[in-house]
C-alpha positions in Angstrom: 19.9 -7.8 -2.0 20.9 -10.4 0.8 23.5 -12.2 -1.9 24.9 -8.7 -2.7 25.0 -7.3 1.1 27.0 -10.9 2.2 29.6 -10.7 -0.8 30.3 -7.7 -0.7 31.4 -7.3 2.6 30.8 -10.6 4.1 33.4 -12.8 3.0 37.0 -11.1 3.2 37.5 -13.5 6.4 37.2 -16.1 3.7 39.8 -14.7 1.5 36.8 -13.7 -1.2 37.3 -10.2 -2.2 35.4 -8.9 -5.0 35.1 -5.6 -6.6 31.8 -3.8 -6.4 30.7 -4.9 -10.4 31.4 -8.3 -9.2 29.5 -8.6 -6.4 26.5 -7.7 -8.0 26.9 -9.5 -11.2 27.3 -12.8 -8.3 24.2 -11.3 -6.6 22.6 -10.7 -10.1 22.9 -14.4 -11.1 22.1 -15.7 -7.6 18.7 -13.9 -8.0 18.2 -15.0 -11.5 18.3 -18.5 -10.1 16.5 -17.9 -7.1 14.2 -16.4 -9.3 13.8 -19.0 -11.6 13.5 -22.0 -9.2 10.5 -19.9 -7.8 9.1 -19.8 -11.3 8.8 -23.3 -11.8 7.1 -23.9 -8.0 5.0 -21.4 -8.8 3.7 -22.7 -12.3 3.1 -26.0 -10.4 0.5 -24.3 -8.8 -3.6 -23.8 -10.9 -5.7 -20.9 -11.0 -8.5 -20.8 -13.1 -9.9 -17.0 -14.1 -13.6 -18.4 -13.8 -13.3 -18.7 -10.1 -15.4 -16.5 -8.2 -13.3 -13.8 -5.9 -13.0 -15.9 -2.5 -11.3 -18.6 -4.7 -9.2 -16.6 -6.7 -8.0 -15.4 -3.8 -7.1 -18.4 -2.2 -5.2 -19.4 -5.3 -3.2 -16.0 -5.1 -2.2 -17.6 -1.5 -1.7 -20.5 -3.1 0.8 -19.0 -5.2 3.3 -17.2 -2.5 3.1 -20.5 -0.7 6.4 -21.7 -2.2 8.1 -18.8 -2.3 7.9 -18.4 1.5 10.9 -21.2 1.5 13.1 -19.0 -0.1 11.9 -15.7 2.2 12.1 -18.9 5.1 16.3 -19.4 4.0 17.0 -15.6 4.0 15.4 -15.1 7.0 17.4 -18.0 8.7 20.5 -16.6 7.5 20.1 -13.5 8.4 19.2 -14.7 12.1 22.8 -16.3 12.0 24.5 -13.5 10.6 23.6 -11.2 13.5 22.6 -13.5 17.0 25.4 -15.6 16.5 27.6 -12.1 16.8 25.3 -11.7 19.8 26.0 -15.3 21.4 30.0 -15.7 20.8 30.5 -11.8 21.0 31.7 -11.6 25.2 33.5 -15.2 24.0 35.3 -13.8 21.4 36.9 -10.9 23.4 37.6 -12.9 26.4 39.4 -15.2 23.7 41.5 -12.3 22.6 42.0 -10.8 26.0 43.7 -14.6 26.6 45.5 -14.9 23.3 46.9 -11.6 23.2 48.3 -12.0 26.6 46.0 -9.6 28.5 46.3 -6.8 26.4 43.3 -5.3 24.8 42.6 -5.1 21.5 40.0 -3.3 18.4 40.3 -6.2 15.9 40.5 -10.0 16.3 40.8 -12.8 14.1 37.7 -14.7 15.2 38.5 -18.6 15.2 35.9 -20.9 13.1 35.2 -23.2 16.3 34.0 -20.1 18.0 31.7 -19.3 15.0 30.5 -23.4 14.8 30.2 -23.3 18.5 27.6 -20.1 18.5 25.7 -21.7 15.2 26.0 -24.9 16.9 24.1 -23.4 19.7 21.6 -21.5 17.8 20.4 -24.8 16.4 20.5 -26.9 19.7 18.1 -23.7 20.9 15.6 -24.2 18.0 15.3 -28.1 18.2 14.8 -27.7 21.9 12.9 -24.5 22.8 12.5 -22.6 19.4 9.3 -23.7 18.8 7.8 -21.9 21.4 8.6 -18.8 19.8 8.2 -19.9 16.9 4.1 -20.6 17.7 3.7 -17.4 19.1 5.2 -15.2 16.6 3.8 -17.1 13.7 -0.1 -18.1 15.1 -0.7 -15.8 18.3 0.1 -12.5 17.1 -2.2 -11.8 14.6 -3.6 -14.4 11.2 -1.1 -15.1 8.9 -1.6 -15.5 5.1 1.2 -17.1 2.5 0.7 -13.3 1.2 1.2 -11.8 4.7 4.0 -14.3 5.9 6.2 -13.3 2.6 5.7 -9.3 3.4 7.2 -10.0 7.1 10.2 -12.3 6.3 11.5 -10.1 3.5 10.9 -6.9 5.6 12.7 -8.8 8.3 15.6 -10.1 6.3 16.6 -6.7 4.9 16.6 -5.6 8.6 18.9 -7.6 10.1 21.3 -8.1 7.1 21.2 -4.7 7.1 21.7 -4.0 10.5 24.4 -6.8 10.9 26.0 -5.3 7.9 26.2 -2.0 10.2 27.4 -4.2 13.3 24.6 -3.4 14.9 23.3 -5.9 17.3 19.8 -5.7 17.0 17.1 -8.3 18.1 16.3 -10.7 15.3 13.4 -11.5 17.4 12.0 -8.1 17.6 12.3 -7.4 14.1 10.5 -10.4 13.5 7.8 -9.6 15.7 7.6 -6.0 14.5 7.3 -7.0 10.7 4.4 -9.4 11.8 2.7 -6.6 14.1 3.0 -4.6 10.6 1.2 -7.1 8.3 -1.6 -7.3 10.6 -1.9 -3.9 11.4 -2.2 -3.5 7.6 -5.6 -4.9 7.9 -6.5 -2.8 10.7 -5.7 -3.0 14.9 -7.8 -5.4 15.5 -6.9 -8.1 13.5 -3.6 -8.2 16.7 -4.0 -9.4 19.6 -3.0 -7.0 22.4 -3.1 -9.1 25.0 -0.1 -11.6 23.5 1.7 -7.9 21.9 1.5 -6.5 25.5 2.8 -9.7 27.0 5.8 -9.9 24.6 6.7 -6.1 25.3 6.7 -6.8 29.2 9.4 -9.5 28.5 11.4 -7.3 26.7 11.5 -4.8 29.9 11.6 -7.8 32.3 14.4 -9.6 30.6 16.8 -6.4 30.6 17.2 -5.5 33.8 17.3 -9.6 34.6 20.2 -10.6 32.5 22.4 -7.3 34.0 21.6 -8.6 37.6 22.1 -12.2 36.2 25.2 -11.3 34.8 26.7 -9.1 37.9 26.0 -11.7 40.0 27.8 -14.3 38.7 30.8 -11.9 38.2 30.8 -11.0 42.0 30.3 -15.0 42.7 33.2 -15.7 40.6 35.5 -12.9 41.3 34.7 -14.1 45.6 36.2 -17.4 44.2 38.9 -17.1 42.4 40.4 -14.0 44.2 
């Protein structure tokens, strides 16, 4: 589904413009593929039908283990396909507002180094601070299984590919923490932790309000300066 969302309407910027049949025969066989490389990591991995239930269920994990790498990469790319929009979006129209010699415009040719220079600082963000969130999303909010974990990325995936495919610039964050609030409220409230959920939905109010004031304030600073 991400394969077919991306060609079809993803990669015109790259000169790549397919028909509907063939972008989902390309998505077909990118899923075959995807499919059968998680075939063969899975049949690496025993079960025995003797076990008793605790370990048959532990082999079950066991089993959606490896596929969580390929939920992992659609997840990732889904992240850049809608907060790098988010990161380089005010850069991009001040760019055009420059290039086209004040005058604004709807549609812009966006610039690769503008694109690497938002990935670039995507990544710079996870090596440094990422894991922070990273540990409280994935340990804090509620237990995560190799079952559970595969539920939440692909719910979160299809979210944001969908929603960047509708230009809307949603949170990849919140979605993320939404589909993991799901999979534990799947085994009833109180396998969550309030106290952490409560704490995450105050930042979102907090940070709001503080990035407009942020934001005005360096505009008034700026405009003081220069004017």
């Amino acid at each position: 589904m991400i394969s077919l969302v991306t060609i079809f309407k993803g990669l015109k910027h790259l000169n790549i413009d397919l028909n509907g049949y063939e972008s989902a025969t390309v998505a077909a066989l990118i899923g075959i593929i995807t499919a059968l490389i998680g075939k063969r990591s899975i049949s690496r991995v025993t079960t025995h039908e003797t076990m008793d239930q605790t370990a048959h269920l532990a082999s079950v994990e066991r089993v959606f283990a490896p596929m969580i790498v390929f939920t992992a990469c659609a997840m990732a790319f889904a992240h850049g396909s809608n907060d790098v929009a988010n990161g380089v979006g005010p850069l991009a129209a001040v760019y055009g507002l420059v290039h086209s010699g004040g005058e604004v415009t709807q549609k812009l040719a966006m610039p690769l180094w503008i694109l690497a220079l938002g990935g670039g600082g995507i990544v710079l963000g996870l090596v440094t601070y990422g894991y922070r969130v990273m540990r409280t999303i994935g340990t804090k909010i509620t237990a995560l299984t190799p079952t559970s974990g595969f539920c939440a990325t692909v719910a979160a995936a299809l979210v944001v590919v969908i929603a960047s495919r509708t230009a809307m610039p949603v949170s990849t964050t919140h979605i993320a923490v939404g589909a993991v609030m799901g999979v534990g409220m799947a085994r009833g409230i109180a396998a969550l932790d309030l106290r952490v959920i409560g704490s995450i939905f105050a930042s979102w109010v907090v940070t709001l309000p503080a990035g407009g004031i942020l934001a005005a304030m360096f505009f008034f600073m700026l405009k003081g300066m220069f004017t």
